[in-house]
VOGU-568268 format. One line per field, with one value per residue: x, y, z of N, C-alpha, C, CB in turn; residue in three letters; residue number from 1. Coordinates in nm, 2 decimals. Last residue first. Glycine has a CB too. Layout:
BEGIN
n_c1 = (X,...)
n_c2 = (Y,...)
n_c3 = (Z,...)
ca_c1 = (X,...)
ca_c2 = (Y,...)
ca_c3 = (Z,...)
c_c1 = (X,...)
c_c2 = (Y,...)
c_c3 = (Z,...)
cb_c1 = (X,...)
cb_c2 = (Y,...)
cb_c3 = (Z,...)
res = (ALA,...)
n = (NUM,...)
//
This chain:
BEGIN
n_c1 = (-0.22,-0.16,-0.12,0.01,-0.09,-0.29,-0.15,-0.08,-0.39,-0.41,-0.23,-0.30,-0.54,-0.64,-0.77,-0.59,-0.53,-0.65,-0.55,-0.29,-0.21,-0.21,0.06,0.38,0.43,0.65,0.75,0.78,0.87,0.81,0.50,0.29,0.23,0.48,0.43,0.64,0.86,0.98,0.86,0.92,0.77,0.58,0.63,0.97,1.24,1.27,0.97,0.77,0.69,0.49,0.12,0.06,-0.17,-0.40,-0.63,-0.71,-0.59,-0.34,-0.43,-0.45,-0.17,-0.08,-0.17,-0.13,0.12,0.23,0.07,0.22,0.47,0.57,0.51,0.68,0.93,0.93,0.84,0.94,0.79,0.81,0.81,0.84,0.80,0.61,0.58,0.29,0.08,0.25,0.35,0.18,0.08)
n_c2 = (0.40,0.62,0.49,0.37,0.15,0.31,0.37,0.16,0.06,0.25,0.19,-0.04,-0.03,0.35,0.54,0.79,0.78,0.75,0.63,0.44,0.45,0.24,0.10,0.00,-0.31,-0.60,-0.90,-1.19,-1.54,-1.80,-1.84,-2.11,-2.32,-2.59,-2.82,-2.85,-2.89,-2.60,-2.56,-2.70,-2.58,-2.50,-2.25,-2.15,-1.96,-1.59,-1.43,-1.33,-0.90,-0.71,-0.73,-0.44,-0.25,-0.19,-0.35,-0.54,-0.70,-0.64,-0.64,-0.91,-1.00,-0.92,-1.05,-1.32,-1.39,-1.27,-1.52,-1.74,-1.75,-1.88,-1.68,-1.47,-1.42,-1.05,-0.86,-0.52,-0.25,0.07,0.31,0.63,0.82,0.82,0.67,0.63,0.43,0.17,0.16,0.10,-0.12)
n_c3 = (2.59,2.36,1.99,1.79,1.71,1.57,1.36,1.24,1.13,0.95,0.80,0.70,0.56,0.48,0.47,0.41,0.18,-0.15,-0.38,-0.51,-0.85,-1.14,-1.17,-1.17,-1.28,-1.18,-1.15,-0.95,-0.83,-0.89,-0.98,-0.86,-0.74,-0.56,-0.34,-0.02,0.08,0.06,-0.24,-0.62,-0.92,-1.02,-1.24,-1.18,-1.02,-1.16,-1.27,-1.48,-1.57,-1.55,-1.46,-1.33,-1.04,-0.97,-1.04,-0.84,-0.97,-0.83,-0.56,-0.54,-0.59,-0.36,-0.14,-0.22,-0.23,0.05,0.16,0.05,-0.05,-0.32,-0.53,-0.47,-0.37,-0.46,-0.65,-0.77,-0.93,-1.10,-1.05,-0.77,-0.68,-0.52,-0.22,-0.13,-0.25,-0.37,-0.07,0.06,0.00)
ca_c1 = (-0.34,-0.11,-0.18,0.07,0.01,-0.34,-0.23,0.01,-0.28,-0.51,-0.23,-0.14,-0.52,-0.54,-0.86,-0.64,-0.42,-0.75,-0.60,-0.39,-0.16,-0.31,-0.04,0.23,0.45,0.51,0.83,0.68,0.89,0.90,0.64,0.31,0.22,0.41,0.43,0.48,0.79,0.93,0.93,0.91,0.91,0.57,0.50,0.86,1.13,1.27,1.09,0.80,0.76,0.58,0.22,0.04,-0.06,-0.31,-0.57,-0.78,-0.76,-0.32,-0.36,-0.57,-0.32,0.01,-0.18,-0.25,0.06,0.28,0.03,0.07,0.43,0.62,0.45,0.56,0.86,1.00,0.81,0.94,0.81,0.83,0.72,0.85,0.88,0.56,0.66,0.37,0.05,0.16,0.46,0.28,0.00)
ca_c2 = (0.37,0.61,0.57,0.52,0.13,0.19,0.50,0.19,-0.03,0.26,0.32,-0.01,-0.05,0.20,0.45,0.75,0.72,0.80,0.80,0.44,0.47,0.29,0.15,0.02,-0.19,-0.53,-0.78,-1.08,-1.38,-1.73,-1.84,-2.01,-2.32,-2.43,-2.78,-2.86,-2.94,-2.64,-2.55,-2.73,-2.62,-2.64,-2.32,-2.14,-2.08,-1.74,-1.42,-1.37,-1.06,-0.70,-0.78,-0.49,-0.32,-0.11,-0.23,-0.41,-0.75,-0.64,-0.55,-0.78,-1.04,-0.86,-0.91,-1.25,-1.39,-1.20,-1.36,-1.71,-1.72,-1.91,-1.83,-1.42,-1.55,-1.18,-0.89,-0.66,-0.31,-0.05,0.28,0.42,0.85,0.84,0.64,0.76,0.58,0.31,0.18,0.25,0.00)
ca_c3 = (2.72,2.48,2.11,1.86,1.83,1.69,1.46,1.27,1.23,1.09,0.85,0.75,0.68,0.44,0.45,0.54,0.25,-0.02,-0.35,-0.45,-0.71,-1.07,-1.33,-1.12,-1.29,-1.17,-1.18,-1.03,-0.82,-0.75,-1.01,-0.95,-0.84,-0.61,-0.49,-0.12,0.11,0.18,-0.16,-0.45,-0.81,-1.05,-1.17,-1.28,-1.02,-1.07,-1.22,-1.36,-1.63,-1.68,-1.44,-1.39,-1.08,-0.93,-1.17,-0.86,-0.96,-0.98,-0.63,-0.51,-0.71,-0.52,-0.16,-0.21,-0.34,-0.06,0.16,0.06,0.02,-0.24,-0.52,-0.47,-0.30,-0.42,-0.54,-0.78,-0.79,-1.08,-1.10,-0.78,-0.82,-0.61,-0.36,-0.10,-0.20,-0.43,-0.20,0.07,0.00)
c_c1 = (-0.29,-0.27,-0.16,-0.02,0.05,-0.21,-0.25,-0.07,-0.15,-0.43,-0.31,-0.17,-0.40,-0.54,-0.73,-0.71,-0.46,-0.61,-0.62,-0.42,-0.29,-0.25,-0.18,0.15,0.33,0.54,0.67,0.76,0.80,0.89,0.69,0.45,0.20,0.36,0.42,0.51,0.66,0.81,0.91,0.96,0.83,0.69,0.53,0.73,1.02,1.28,1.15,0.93,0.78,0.63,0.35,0.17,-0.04,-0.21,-0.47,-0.74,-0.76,-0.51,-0.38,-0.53,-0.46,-0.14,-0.17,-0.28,-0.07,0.17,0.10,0.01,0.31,0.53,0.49,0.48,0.72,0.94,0.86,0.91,0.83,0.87,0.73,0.76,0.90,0.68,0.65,0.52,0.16,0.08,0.35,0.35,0.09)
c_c2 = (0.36,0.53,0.49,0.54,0.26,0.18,0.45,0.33,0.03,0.15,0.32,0.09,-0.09,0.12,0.30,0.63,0.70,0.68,0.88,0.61,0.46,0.34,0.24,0.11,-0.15,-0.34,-0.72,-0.93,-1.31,-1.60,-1.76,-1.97,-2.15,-2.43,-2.67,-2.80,-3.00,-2.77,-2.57,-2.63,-2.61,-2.69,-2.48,-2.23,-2.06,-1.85,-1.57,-1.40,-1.17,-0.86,-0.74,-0.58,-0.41,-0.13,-0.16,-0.29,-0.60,-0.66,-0.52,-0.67,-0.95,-0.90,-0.87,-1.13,-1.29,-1.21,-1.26,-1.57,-1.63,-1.85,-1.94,-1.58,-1.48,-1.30,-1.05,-0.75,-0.48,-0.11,0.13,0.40,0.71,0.82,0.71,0.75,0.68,0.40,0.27,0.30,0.13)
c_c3 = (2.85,2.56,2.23,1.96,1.87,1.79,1.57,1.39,1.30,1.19,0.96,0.82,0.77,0.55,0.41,0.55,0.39,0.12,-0.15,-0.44,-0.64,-0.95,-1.22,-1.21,-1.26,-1.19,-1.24,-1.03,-0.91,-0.74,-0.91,-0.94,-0.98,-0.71,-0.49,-0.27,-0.02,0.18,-0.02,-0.38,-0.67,-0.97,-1.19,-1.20,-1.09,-1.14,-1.14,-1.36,-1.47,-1.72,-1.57,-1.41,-1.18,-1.00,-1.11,-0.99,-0.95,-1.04,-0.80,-0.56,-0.65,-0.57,-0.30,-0.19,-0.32,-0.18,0.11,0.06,0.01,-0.08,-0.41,-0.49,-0.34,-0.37,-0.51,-0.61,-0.83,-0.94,-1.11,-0.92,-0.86,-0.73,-0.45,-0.21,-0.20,-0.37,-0.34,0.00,0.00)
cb_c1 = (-0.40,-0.04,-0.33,0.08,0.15,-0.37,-0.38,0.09,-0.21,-0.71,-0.27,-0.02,-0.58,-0.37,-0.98,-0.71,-0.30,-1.01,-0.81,-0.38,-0.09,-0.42,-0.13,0.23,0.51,0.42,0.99,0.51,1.03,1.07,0.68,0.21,0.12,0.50,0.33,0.33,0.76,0.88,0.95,0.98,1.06,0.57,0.34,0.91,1.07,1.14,1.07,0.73,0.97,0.75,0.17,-0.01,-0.03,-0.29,-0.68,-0.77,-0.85,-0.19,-0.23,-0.59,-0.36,0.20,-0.07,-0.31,0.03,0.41,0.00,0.02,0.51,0.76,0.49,0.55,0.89,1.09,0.68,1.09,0.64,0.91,0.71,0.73,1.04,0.50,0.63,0.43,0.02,0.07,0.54,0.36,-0.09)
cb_c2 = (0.23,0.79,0.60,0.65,0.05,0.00,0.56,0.21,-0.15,0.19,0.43,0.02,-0.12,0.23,0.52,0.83,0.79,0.72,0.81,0.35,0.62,0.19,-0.06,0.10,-0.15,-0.59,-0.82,-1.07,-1.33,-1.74,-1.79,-1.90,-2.41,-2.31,-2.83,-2.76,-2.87,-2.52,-2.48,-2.86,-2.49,-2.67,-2.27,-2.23,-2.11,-1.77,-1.29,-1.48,-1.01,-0.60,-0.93,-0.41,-0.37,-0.11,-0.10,-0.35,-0.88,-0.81,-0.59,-0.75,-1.25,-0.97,-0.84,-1.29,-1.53,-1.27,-1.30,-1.77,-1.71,-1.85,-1.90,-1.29,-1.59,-1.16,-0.85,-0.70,-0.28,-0.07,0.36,0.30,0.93,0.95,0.53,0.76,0.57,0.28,-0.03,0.26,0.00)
cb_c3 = (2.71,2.54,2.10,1.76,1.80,1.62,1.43,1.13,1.13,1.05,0.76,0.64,0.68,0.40,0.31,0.60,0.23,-0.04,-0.46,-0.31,-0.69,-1.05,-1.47,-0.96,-1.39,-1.00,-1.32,-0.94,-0.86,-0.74,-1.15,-0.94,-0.80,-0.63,-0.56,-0.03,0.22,0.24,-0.19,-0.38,-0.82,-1.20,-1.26,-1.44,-0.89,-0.97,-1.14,-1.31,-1.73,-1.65,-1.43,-1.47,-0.98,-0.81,-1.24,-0.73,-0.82,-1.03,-0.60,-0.37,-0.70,-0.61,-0.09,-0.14,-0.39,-0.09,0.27,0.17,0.07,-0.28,-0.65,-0.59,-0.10,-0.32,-0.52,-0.85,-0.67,-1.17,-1.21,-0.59,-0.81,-0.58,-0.43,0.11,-0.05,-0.50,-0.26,0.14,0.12)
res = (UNK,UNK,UNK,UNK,UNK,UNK,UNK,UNK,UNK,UNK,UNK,UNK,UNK,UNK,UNK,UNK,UNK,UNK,UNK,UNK,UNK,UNK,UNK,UNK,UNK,UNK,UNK,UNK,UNK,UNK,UNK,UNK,UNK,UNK,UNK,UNK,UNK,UNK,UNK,UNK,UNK,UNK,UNK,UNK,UNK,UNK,UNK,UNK,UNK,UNK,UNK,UNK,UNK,UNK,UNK,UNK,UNK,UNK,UNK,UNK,UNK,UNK,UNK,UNK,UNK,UNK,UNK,UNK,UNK,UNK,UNK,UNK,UNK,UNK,UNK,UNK,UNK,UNK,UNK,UNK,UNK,UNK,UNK,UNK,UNK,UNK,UNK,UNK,UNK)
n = (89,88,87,86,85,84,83,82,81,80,79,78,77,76,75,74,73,72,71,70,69,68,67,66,65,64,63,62,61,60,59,58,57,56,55,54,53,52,51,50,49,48,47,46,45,44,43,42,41,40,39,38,37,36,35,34,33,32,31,30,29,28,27,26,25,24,23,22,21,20,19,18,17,16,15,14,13,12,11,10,9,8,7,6,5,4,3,2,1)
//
Protein backbone atom coordinates (compact mmCIF):
# COMPACT_ATOMS: atom_id res chain seq x y z
CA UNK A 1 0.00 0.00 0.00
CA UNK A 2 2.80 2.48 0.69
CA UNK A 3 4.62 1.81 -1.96
CA UNK A 4 1.56 3.11 -4.28
CA UNK A 5 0.50 5.79 -1.96
CA UNK A 6 3.70 7.63 -0.96
CA UNK A 7 6.56 6.35 -3.61
CA UNK A 8 5.63 8.38 -6.06
CA UNK A 9 8.83 8.46 -8.18
CA UNK A 10 8.50 4.19 -7.77
CA UNK A 11 7.17 2.83 -11.05
CA UNK A 12 8.28 -0.47 -10.82
CA UNK A 13 8.08 -3.11 -7.85
CA UNK A 14 9.36 -6.60 -7.78
CA UNK A 15 8.14 -8.92 -5.38
CA UNK A 16 10.04 -11.83 -4.20
CA UNK A 17 8.56 -15.52 -2.99
CA UNK A 18 5.64 -14.20 -4.73
CA UNK A 19 4.54 -18.31 -5.24
CA UNK A 20 6.23 -19.05 -2.40
CA UNK A 21 4.31 -17.25 0.19
CA UNK A 22 0.70 -17.11 0.59
CA UNK A 23 0.25 -13.56 1.56
CA UNK A 24 2.78 -12.04 -0.57
CA UNK A 25 0.59 -13.88 -3.44
CA UNK A 26 -2.54 -12.51 -2.12
CA UNK A 27 -1.78 -9.06 -1.60
CA UNK A 28 0.11 -8.61 -5.18
CA UNK A 29 -3.16 -10.38 -7.06
CA UNK A 30 -5.66 -7.84 -5.09
CA UNK A 31 -3.60 -5.50 -6.28
CA UNK A 32 -3.19 -6.41 -9.78
CA UNK A 33 -7.62 -7.53 -9.65
CA UNK A 34 -7.81 -4.13 -8.62
CA UNK A 35 -5.68 -2.32 -11.75
CA UNK A 36 -3.10 -1.12 -9.31
CA UNK A 37 -0.61 -3.18 -10.77
CA UNK A 38 0.44 -4.87 -13.94
CA UNK A 39 2.17 -7.81 -14.39
CA UNK A 40 5.85 -6.99 -16.84
CA UNK A 41 7.58 -10.56 -16.34
CA UNK A 42 7.99 -13.73 -13.56
CA UNK A 43 10.86 -14.20 -12.25
CA UNK A 44 12.72 -17.39 -10.65
CA UNK A 45 11.26 -20.78 -10.18
CA UNK A 46 8.57 -21.45 -12.81
CA UNK A 47 4.98 -23.20 -11.71
CA UNK A 48 5.72 -26.37 -10.46
CA UNK A 49 9.05 -26.19 -8.12
CA UNK A 50 9.07 -27.30 -4.49
CA UNK A 51 9.27 -25.52 -1.63
CA UNK A 52 9.31 -26.44 1.79
CA UNK A 53 7.86 -29.45 1.11
CA UNK A 54 4.85 -28.63 -1.16
CA UNK A 55 4.29 -27.85 -4.85
CA UNK A 56 4.14 -24.27 -6.08
CA UNK A 57 2.16 -23.21 -8.39
CA UNK A 58 3.07 -20.12 -9.55
CA UNK A 59 6.41 -18.39 -10.10
CA UNK A 60 9.03 -17.30 -7.47
CA UNK A 61 8.90 -13.82 -8.22
CA UNK A 62 6.84 -10.85 -10.33
CA UNK A 63 8.32 -7.84 -11.85
CA UNK A 64 5.10 -5.33 -11.73
CA UNK A 65 4.48 -1.93 -12.85
CA UNK A 66 2.29 0.21 -11.16
CA UNK A 67 -0.37 1.53 -13.31
CA UNK A 68 -3.14 2.88 -10.75
CA UNK A 69 -1.60 4.72 -7.13
CA UNK A 70 -3.93 4.37 -4.45
CA UNK A 71 -5.96 8.01 -3.54
CA UNK A 72 -7.47 8.01 -0.17
CA UNK A 73 -4.23 7.17 2.48
CA UNK A 74 -6.36 7.46 5.41
CA UNK A 75 -8.62 4.49 4.48
CA UNK A 76 -5.43 2.03 4.39
CA UNK A 77 -5.20 -0.55 6.80
CA UNK A 78 -1.43 -0.12 7.48
CA UNK A 79 -2.25 3.25 8.51
CA UNK A 80 -5.15 2.56 10.88
CA UNK A 81 -2.81 -0.34 12.26
CA UNK A 82 0.05 1.93 12.65
CA UNK A 83 -2.34 5.03 14.63
CA UNK A 84 -3.40 1.89 16.94
CA UNK A 85 0.14 1.34 18.32
CA UNK A 86 0.68 5.17 18.60
CA UNK A 87 -1.79 5.66 21.12
CA UNK A 88 -1.08 6.08 24.80
CA UNK A 89 -3.37 3.66 27.19
Amino acid sequence: ENILRLLTTVTTVVFDDYGAELGVRRAVDEFIAAGHLQVVAELGEQPGWVYGGRTIDASEGLVTTIVKRLEDPESTFVNVRYAWYGQSF
